[in-house]
N, C-alpha and C positions, 0 to 999 in steps of 0.2 A: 504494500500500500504506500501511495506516496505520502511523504509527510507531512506537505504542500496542504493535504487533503485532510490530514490530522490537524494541522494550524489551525488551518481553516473553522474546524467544527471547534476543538477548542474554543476558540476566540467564539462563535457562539454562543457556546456554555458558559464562558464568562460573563457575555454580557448577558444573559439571561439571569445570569447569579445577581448582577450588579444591579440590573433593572429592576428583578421584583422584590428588591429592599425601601424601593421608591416612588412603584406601583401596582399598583391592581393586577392581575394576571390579563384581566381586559386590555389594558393601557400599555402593557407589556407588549400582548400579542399586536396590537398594531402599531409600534415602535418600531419591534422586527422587521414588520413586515413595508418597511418604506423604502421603497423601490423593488424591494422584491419583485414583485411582479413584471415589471421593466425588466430586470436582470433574467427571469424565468421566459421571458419573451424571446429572448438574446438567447439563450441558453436552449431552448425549447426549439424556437424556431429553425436554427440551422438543420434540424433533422425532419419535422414533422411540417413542415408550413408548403412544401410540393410534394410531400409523400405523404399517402395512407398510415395512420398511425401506426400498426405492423411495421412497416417498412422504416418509419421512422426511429420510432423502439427498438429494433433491431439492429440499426445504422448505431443508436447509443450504448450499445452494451460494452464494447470497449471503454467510454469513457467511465462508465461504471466501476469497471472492472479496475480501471485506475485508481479511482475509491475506494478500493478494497471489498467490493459489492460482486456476489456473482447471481446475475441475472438471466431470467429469460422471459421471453414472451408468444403468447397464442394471441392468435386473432378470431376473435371475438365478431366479426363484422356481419352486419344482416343487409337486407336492401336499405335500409333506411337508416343506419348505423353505421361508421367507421369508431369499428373498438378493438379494445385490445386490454389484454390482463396483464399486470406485469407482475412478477414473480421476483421475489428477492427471498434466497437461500442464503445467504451470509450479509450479516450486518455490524462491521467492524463498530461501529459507536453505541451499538447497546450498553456492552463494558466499558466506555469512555463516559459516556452520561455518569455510571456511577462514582468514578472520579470527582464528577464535581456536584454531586446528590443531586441531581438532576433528575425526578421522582419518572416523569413519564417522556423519553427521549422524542418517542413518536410524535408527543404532542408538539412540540419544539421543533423537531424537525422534518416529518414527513407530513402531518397535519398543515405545518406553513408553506412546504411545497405544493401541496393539493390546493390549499387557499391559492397560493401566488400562480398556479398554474391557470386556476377556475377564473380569475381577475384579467391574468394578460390573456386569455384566452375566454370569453363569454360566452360561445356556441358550447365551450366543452364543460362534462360533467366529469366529476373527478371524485371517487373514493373510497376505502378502506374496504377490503374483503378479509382479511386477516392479519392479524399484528403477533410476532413473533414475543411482542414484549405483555402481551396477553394470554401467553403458551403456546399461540399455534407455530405448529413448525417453519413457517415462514411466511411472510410479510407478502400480502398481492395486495392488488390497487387494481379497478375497473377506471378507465377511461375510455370515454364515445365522445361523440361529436356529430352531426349530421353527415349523412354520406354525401359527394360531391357530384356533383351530376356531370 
């Protein structure tokens, strides 16, 4: 896993430590989450914005993978639907969370990806099928969106 990506979440959990001594867990979550969605846009869109979600998800499993995340994805797609499940088998920051008593990681940080996804993205729905940090054995996400005519 790069470290770059360890920093990264770190520096997260810190500010999350730092913020909710100041505020509300309400006042908290949308602190995080400012720009977020801009950046999830940038982030999101190189892979999914001319391709079928499938196609897109698929196109991002390396960067995952540089996360220390191993992923995979099914497509989910009907006539009226571009979706896709996405499947995370390893989640290097569960045991990082605990580090800095970070009670629910998910909420932090997979919760505020789904937010920031559903924001820079409004046609798309975004959420929770399983969370690893709930016992199930790994972590899926449904995301749709209208299919594309």
């Amino acid at each position: 896993m790069s470290t770059n990506y360890d920093d990264l979440f770190r520096k997260k959990f810190e500010t999350y430590n730092e913020l909710i001594k100041q505020m509300s867990d309400e006042e908290v979550w949308e602190k995080m989450l400012e720009g977020y969605p801009e950046r999830q846009r940038k982030s999101m869109g190189q892979y999914i914005d001319n391709n079928t979600l499938y196609e897109g998800f698929s196109k991002a499993i390396p960067a995952y993978k540089e996360m220390g995340m191993e992923m995979k994805v099914v497509d989910v797609s009907n006539k009226d639907l571009d979706a896709v499940v996405e499947i995370q088998f390893v989640c290097p920051y569960l045991e990082m969370a605990k580090e800095y008593n970070v009670p629910d990681p998910c909420h932090l940080l997979c919760d505020m990806d789904i937010e920031a996804t559903q924001r820079a993205y409004p046609d798309m729905k975004a959420r929770y099928i399983a969370r690893q940090s709930k016992g199930d054995s790994v972590c899926a996400y449904l995301y749709q969106r209208p299919a594309r005519k």
